[in-house]
DODRENLUM-414148 format. One record per residue: x, y, z of N, C-alpha, C in turn; residue number from 1. Coordinates in pm, whole numbers. Each point is the difference from the previous one (the first is absolute). Layout:
R      nc1      nc2      nc3     cac1     cac2     cac3      cc1      cc2      cc3     n
R        X        Y        Z        X        Y        Z        X        Y        Z   NUM
...
//
This chain:
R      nc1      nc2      nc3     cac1     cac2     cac3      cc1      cc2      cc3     n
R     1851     2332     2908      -88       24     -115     -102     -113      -11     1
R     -128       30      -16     -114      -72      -41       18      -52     -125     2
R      -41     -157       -9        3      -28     -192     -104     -110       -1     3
R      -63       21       -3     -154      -80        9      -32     -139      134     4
R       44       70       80        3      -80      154      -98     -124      -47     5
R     -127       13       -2      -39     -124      -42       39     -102      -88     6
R       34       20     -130       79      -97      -78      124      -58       55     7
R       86       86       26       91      -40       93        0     -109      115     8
R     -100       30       77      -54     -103      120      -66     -130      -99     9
R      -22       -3      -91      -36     -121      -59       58      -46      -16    10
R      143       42      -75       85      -82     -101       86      -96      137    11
R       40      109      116       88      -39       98      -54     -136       37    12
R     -153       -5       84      -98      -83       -5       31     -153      -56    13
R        7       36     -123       10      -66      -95      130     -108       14    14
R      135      121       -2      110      -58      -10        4     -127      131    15
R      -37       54      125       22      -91       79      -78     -136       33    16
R      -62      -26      -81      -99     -129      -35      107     -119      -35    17
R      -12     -112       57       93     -112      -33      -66      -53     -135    18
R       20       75     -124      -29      -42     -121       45       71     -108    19
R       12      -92     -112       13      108     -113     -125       66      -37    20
R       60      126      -55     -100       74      -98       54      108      -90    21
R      -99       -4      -59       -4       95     -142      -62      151      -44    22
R       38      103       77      -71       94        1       65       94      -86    23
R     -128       39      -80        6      135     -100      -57      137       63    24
R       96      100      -17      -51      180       57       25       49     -102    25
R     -141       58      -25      -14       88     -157      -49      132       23    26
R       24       88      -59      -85      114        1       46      129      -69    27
R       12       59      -30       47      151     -113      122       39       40    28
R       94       78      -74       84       24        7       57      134      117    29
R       72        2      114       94       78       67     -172      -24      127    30
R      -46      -97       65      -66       32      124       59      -70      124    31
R      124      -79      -38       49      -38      139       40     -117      -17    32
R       21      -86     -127       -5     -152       57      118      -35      -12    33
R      116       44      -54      109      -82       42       18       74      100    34
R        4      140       23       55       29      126      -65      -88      160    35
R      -97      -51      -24      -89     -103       76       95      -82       43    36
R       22     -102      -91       54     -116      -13      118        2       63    37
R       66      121      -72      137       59       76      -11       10      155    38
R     -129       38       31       -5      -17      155      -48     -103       98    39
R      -46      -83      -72        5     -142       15      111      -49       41    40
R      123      -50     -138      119      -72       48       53       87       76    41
R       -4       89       80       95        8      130      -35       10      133    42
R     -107      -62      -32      -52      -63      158       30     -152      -57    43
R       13      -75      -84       22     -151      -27       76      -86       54    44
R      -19     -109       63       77     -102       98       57      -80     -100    45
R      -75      -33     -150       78      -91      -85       62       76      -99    46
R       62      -95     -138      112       82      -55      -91       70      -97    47
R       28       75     -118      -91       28      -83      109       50     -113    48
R      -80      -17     -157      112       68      -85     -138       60      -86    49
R       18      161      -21      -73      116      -31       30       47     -147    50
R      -29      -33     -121       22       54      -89      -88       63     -110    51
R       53       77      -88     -128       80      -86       70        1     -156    52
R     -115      -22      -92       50        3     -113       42      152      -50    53
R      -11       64       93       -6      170      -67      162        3        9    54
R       71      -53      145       94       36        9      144      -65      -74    55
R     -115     -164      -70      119      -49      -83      -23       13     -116    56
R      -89       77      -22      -49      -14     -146      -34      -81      -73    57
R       18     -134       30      -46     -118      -63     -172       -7      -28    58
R      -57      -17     -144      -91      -30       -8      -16     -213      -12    59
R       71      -70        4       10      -87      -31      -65     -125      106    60
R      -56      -68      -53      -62     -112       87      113      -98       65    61
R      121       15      -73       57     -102       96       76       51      132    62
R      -27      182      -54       27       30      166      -57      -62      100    63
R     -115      -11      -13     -108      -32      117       98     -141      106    64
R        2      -88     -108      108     -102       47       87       26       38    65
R       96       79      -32      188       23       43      -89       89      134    66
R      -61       36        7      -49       71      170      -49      -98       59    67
R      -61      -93      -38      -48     -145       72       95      -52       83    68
R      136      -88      -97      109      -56       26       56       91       71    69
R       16      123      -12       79       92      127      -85      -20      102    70
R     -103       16       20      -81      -64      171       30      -96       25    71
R       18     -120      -87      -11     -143       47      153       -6       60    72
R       68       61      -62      128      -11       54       73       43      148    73
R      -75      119      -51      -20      101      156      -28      -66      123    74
R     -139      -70       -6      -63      -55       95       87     -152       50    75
R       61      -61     -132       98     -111       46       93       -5      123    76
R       74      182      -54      122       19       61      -34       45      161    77
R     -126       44       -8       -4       29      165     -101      -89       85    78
R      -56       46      111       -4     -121      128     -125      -17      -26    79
R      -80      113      -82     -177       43        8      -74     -103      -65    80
R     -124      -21       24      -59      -86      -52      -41        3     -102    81
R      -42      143      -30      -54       96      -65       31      124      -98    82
R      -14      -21      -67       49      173      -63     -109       66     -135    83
R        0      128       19     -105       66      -71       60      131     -126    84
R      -39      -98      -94       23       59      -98     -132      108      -47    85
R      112      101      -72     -100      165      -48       26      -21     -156    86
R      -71       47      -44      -15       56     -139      -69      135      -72    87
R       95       45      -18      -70      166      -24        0       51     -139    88
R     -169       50      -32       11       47     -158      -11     -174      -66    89
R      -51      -69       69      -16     -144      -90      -75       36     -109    90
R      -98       75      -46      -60      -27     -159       63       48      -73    91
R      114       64       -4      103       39     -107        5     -111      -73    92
R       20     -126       61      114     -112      -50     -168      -57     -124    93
R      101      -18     -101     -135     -111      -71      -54     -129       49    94
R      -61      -48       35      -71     -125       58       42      -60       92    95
R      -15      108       74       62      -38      157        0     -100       80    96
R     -195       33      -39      -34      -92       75      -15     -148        8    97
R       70      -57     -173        3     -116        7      153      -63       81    98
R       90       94       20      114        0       10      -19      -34      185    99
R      -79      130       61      -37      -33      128      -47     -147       60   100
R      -95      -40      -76      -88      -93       42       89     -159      -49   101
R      110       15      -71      127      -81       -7       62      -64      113   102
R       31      129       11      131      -18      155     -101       25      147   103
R     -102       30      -56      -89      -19      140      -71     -172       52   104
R        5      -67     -117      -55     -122       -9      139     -104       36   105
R       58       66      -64      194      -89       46        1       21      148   106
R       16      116       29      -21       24      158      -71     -111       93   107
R     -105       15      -35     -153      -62        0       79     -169       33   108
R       54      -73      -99       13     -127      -60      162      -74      103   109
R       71      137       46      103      -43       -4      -25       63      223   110
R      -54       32       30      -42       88      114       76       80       63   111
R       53      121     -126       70       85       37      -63      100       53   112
R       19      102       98     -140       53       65       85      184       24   113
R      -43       -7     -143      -10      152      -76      -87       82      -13   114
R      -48       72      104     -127      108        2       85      107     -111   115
R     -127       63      -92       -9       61     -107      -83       91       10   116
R       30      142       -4      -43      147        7       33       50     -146   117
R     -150       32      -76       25       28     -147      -10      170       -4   118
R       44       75      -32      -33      139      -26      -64       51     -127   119
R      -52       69      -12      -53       42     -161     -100      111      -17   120
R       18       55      -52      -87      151      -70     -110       -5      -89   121
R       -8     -110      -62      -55       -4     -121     -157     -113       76   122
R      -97       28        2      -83      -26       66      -84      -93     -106   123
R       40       31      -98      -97      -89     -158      129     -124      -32   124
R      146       57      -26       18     -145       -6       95     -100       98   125
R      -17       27      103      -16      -98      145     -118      -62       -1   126
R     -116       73       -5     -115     -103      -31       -6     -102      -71   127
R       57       47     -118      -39     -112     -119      118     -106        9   128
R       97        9       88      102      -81       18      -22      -65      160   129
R      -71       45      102      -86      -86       65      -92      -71        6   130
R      -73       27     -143     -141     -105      -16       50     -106      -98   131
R       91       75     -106       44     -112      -63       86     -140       28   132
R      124       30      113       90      -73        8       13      -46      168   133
R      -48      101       70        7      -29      152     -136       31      111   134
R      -97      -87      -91     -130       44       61       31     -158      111   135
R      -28       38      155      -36      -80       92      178        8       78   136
R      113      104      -20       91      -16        0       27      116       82   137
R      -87       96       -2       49      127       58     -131       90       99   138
R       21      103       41      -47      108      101       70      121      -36   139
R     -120       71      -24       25      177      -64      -74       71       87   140
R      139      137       14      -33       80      108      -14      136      -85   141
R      -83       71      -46      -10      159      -77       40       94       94   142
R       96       46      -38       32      138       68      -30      152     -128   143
R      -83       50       44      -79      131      -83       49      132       83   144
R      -39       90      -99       86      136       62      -47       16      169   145
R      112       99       38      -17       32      145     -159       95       30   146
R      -42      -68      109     -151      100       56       52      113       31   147
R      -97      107       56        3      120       24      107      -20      170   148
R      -80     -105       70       84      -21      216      137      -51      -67   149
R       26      -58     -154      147      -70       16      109      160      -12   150
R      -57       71     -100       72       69      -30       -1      153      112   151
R     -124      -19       71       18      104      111      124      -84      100   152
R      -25     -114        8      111      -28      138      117      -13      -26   153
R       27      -29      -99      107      -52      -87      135      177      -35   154
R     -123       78      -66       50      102      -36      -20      146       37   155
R     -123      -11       76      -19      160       16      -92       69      -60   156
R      -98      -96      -50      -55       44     -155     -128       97       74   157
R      -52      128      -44     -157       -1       28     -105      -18      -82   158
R      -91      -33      -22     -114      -31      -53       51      106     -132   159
R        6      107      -14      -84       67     -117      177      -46      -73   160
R      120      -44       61      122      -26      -65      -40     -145      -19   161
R      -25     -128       17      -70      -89      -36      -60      -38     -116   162
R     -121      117      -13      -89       35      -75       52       30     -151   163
R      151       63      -20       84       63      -90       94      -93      -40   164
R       94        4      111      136     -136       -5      -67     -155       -8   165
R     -127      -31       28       34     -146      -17        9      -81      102   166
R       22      -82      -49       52     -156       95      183      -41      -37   167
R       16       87      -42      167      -56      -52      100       -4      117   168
R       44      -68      116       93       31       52      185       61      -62   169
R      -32      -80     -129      180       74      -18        3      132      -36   170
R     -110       66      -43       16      103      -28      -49      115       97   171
R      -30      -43      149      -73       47      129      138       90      -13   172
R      118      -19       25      106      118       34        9      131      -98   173
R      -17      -39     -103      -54      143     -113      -41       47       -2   174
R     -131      -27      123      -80      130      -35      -31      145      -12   175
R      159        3       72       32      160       81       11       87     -185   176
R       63      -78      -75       24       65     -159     -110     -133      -89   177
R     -110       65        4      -76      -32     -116       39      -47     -134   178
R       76       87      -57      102      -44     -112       15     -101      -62   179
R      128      -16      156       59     -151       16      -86      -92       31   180
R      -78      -41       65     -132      -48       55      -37     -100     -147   181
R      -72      156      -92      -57      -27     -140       94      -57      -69   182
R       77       12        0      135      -72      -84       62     -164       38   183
R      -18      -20      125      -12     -123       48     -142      -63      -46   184
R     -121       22       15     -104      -71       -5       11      -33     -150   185
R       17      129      -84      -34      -34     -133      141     -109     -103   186
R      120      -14      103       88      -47      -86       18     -186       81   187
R      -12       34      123       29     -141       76     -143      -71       45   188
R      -82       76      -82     -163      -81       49      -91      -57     -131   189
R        2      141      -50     -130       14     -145       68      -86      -72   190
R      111       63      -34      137        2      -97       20     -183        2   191
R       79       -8      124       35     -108       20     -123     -164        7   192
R     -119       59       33      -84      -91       -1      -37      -35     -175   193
R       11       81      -70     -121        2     -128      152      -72      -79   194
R      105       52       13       79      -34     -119       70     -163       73   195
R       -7      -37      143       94     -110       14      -99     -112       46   196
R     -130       55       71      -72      -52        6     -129      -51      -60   197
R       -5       89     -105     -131      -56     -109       77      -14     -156   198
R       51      108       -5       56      -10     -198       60     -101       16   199
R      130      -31       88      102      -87       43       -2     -170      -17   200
R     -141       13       55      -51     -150       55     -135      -22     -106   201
R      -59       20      -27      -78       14      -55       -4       66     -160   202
R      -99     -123      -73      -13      107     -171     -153       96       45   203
R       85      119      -49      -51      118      -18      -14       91     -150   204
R      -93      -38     -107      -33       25      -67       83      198      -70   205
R      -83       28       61      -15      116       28       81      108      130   206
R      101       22       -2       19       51      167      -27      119       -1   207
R       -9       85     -120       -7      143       54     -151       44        8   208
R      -84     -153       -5     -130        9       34      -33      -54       96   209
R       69      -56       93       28      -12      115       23       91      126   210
R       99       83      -62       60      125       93     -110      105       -2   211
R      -63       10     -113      -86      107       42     -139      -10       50   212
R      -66     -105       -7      -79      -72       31       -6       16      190   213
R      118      -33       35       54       25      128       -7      132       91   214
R       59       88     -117       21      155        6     -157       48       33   215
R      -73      -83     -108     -130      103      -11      -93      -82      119   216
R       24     -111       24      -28      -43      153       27       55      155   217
R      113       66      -27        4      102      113      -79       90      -17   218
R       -9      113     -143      -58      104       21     -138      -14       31   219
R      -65     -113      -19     -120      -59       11      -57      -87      121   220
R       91      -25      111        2      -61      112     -117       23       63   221
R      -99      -85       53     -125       47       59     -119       27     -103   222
R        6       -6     -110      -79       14      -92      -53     -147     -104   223
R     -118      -16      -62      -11      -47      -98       -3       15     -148   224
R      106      -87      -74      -18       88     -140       14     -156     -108   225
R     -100      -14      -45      -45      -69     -120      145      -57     -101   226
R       12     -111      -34      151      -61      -41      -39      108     -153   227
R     -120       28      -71       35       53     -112       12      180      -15   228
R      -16       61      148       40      119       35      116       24       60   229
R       34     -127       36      166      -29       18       82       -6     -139   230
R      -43      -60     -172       72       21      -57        4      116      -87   231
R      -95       60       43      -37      177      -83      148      102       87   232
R       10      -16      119       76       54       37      209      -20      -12   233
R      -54     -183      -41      144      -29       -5       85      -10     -195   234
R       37       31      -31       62        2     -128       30      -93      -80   235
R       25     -101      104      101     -129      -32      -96     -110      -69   236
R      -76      -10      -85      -83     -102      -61        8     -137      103   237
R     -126      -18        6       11     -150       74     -171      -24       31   238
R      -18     -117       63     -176       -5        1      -28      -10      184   239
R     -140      -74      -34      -13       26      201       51     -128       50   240
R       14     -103      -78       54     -139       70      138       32       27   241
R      114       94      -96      125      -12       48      -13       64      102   242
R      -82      134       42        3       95       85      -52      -68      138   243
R      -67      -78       -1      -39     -104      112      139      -83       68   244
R       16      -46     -110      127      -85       51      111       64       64   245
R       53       96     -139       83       98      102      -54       76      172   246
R      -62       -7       -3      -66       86      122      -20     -113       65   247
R        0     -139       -6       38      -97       99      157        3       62   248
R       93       -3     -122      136      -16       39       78       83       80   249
R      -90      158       -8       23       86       97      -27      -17      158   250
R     -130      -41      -21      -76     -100      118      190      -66       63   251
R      -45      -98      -34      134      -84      -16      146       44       83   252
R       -7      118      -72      143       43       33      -36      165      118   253
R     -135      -47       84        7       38      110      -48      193      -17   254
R      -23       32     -188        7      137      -16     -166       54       40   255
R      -31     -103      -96     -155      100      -45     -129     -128      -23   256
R     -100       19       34     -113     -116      -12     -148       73      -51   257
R      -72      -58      -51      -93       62     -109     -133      -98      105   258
R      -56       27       96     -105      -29       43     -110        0     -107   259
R      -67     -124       -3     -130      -56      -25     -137       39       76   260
R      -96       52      -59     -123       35       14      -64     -108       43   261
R      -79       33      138      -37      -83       41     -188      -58      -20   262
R      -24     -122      -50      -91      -32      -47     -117      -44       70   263
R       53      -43      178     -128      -83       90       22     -179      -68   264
R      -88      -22       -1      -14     -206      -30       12       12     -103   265
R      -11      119     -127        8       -7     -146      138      -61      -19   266
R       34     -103      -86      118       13      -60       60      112      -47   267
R      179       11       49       10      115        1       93       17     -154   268
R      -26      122      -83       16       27     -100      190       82        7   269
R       85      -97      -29      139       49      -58       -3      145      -39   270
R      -92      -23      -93       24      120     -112      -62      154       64   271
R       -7       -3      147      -78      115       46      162       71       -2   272
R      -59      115       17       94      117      -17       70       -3      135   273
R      106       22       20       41      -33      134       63      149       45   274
R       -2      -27      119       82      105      100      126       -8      -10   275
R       61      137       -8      158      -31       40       10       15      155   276
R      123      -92       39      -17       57       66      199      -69       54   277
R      120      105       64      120       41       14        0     -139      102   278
R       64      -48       -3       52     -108      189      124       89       88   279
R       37      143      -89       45       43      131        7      157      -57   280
R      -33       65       73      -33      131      -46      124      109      -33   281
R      145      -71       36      122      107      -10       12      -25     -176   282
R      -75     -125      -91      -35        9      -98      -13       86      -82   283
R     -126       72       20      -14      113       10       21      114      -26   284
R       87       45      178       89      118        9      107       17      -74   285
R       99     -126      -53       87       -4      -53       26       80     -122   286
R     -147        7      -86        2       53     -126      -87      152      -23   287
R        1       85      141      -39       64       40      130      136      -24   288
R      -34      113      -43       86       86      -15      -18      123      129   289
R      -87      -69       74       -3       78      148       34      -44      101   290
R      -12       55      108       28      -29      101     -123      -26      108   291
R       82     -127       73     -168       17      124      -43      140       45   292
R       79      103       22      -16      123       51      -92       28      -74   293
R       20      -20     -124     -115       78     -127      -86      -16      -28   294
R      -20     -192        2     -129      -82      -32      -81       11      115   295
R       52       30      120     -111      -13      100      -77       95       25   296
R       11       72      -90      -86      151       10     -129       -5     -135   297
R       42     -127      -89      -68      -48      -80     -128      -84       25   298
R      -98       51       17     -113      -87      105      -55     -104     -103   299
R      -17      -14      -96      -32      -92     -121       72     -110       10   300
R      145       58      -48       77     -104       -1       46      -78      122   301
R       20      112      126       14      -98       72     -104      -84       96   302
R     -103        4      -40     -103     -107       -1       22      -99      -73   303
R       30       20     -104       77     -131     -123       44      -99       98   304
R      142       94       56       86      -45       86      -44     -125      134   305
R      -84       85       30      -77      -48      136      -76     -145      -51   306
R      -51        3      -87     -104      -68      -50       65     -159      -21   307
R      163       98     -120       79     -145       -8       56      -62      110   308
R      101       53       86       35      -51      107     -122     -123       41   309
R     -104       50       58      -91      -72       38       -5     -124      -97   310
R      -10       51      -91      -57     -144      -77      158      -87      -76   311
R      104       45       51      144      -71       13       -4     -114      118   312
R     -100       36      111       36      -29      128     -111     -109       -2   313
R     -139       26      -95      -75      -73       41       35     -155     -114   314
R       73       75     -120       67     -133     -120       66      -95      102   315
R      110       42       70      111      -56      110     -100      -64       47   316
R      -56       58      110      -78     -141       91      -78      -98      -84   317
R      -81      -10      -94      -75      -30      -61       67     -125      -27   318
R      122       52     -105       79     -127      -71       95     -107      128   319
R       17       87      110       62     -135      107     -113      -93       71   320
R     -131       25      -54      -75      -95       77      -94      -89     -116   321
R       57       70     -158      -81      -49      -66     -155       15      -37   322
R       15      108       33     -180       32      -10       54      125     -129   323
R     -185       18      -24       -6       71     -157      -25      173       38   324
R       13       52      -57      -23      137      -19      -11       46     -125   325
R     -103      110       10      -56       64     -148      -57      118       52   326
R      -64       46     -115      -52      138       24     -157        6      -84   327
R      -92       75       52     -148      -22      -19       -1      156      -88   328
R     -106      -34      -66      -81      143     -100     -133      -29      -99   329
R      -83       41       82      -89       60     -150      -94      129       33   330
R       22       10     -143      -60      117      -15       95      114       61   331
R      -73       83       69       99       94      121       28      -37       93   332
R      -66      -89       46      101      -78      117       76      -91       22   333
R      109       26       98      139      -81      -22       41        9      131   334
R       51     -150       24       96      -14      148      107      -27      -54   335
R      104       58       96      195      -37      -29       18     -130      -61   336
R      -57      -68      110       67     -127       73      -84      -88       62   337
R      -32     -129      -65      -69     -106       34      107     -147       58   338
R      -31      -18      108       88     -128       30     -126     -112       35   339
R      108     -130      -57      -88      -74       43       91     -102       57   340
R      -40      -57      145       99      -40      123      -55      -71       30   341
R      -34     -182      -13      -13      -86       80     -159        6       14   342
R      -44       27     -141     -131      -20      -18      -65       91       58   343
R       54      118      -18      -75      111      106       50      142     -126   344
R      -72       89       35       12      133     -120       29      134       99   345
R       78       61      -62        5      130       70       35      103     -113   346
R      -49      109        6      -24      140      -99       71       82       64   347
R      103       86      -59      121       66       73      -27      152      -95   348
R      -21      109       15      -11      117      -57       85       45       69   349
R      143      100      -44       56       85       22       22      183       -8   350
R      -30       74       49       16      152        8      110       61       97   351
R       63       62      -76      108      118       10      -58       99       95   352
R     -123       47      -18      -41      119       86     -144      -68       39   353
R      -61      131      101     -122      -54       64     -101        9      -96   354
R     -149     -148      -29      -61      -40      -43      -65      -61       14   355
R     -141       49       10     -102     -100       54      -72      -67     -156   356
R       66       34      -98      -44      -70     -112       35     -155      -55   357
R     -113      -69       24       28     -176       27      -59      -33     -134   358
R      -79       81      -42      -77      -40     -139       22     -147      -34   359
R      107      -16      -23       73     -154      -45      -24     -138       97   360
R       51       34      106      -13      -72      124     -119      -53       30   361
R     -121      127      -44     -133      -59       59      -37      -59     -138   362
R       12       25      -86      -42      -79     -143       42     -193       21   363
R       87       49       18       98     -147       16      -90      -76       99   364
R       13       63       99      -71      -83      119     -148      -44      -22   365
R      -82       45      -73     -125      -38       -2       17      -96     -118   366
R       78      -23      -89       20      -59      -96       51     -145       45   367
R      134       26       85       58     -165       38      -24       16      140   368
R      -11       63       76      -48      -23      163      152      -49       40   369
R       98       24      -35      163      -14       67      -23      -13      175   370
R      110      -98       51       30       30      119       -8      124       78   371
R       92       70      -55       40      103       42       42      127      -98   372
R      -19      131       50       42       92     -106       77      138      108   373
R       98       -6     -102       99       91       84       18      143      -57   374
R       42      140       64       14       86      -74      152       61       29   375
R       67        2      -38      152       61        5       13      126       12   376
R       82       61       93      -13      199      -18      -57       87       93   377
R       25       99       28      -37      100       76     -120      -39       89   378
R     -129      -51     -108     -137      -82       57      -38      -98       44   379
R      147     -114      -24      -16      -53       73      131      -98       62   380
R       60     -108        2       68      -63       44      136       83      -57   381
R       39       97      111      196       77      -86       88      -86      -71   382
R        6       29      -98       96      -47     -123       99      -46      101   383
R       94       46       53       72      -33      113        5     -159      119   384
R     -110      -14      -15      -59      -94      119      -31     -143     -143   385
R      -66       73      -78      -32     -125     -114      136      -67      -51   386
R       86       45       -6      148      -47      -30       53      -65       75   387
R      -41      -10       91       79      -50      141      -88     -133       19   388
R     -123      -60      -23      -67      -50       29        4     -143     -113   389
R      -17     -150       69      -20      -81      -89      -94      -26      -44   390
R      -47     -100     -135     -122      -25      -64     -113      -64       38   391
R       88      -97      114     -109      -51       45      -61       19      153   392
R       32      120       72       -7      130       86     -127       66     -124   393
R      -19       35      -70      -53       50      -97     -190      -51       31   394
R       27     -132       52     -154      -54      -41      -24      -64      151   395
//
């Protein structure tokens, strides 16, 4: 089984370096990373002790320690020089990270030589517990949902099942019963992300303005809709700053991201109405009372479909290299997808069916003169081939 071969080859990389280090792997919930790690220690020459707060339940900071002292001990009793400690589900614990950067500095002081593999889901507060307490201390590796080649090689997948199911590997064996499928995504993903990973960890004002906010982000995927035509539709009283924020934490927790309108050299304005837009499209399907059989006969929607995928795939690359993405409009014309890569611009329009209508594309272009401008679809580069391809292949 495939589980993100590249990350993998890093961490290994990594391990065999005559040094300590401190590496954090973050990224949304069920895409591979402990099972990763898991495949790590058993190719391992030194000792290692693997643990997760899920499985002891401990939210408590002085766990972090009683797992410390069990390495240090570990590593005493045998011949190795070395030993590599795991930690899984670390932002559960409250202030972890002062707890980490403790016994990492004792380490440090005393030259006990304890490599440290952090695990974690929660992508907002690992951050704020790496800048705060262990900035100059660590190396972060993002692992984001599976591409379209992971889950074809991996699983069998074809493009238009891709397009439907997602990037989820645990739920790749379900697909045969939809059902079950939907019942996994929505209880061990949505479910499990919003209530353990944002309400959980995080004050949340409001949650059931949260959840739907989310909800109406799927049905809206690929579209732009104004934060105060967002609260005409939602029930739950609240204004556009909470609705911002929340729609970060989703960000966050790997669900849903509200693209920014893109401005050129203007300072760019927060308050523009943003795009929704899914980071993995079985999102989606999940809350779908059809079937792929059904929706794909749906040419509207499944352009939706098409449209999001794409722009799932183009969020993913975007955010591992650190470059920006947004989306362009005025007037009647509008491009998907604006990236901007290393001081260079590229205009990405996507279509479902054949179209020689660029309206947008050529507006854009005479306006900022971009690098490059791409068209997705039947007309031009196959949806198929654009998935498969990296960002900076792109320019």
């Amino acid at each position: 089984m495939l589980y993100k071969r590249k990350q993998l080859e890093t961490l290994t990389k990594r391990i065999g370096e005559k040094r300590k280090f401190l590496q954090v792997v973050s990224g949304p919930r069920q895409v591979g990373k402990s099972t990763m790690v898991r495949q790590l220690v058993t190719g391992l020459t030194i000792p290692y002790h693997f643990v997760s707060t899920e499985e002891s339940g401990s939210f408590d900071a002085i766990w972090i320690t009683q797992q410390w002292e069990t390495a240090r001990i570990l590593l005493r009793r045998s011949a190795a020089d070395e030993l590599l400690l795991i930690l899984d589900e670390i932002q559960k614990i409250k202030n972890w990270s002062e707890m980490v950067k403790s016994q990492w500095d004792r380490d440090t002081r005393e030259g006990t030589a304890i490599k440290v593999i952090l695990l974690g889901s929660s992508r907002l507060l690992l951050q704020e517990g790496l800048t705060e307490s262990l900035a100059g201390r660590f190396e972060m590796i993002f692992m984001d949902h599976w591409s379209y080649p992971e889950m074809r090689d991996a699983f069998g997948f074809s493009l238009d099942e891709y397009i439907w199911f997602g990037g989820y590997p645990g739920g790749a064996s379900l697909i045969s019963d939809e059902n079950r499928w939907k019942e996994y995504i929505r209880y061990s993903i949505i479910e499990a992300t919003i209530s353990r990973d944002i309400l959980l960890l995080t004050r949340v004002d409001k949650p059931v303005l949260l959840r739907r906010l989310f909800e109406l982000g799927c049905r809206y995927s690929g579209q732009i809709l104004s934060y105060n035509k967002m609260l005409g539709q939602i029930t739950d009283a609240g204004n556009t700053t909470t609705l911002s924020h929340y729609l970060e934490l989703l960000n966050t927790g790997g669900m849903l991201v509200g693209l920014e309108k893109y401005f050129g050299s203007i300072i760019r304005q927060k308050s523009s109405s943003p795009k929704f837009q899914v980071l993995n499209t079985g999102l989606i399907s999940a809350q779908q009372g059809l079937a792929l059989s059904d929706i794909r006969e749906e040419s509207d929607f499944w352009g939706r479909m098409v449209e999001s995928t794409a722009g799932a795939y183009i969020t993913s690359m975007t955010r591992s290299v650190g470059s920006g993405l947004y989306y362009w409009r005025e007037g009647n014309s509008e491009v998907d997808f604006i990236v901007e890569y290393r001081n260079k611009l590229l205009a990405i329009e996507v279509k479902s069916i054949k179209s020689n209508k660029i309206i947008g594309l050529k507006e854009f272009s005479s306006r900022y003169n971009p690098d490059k401008v791409l068209l997705v679809g039947p007309s031009g580069l196959p949806i198929e081939e654009f998935l498969s391809i990296q960002l900076c292949d792109l320019f």
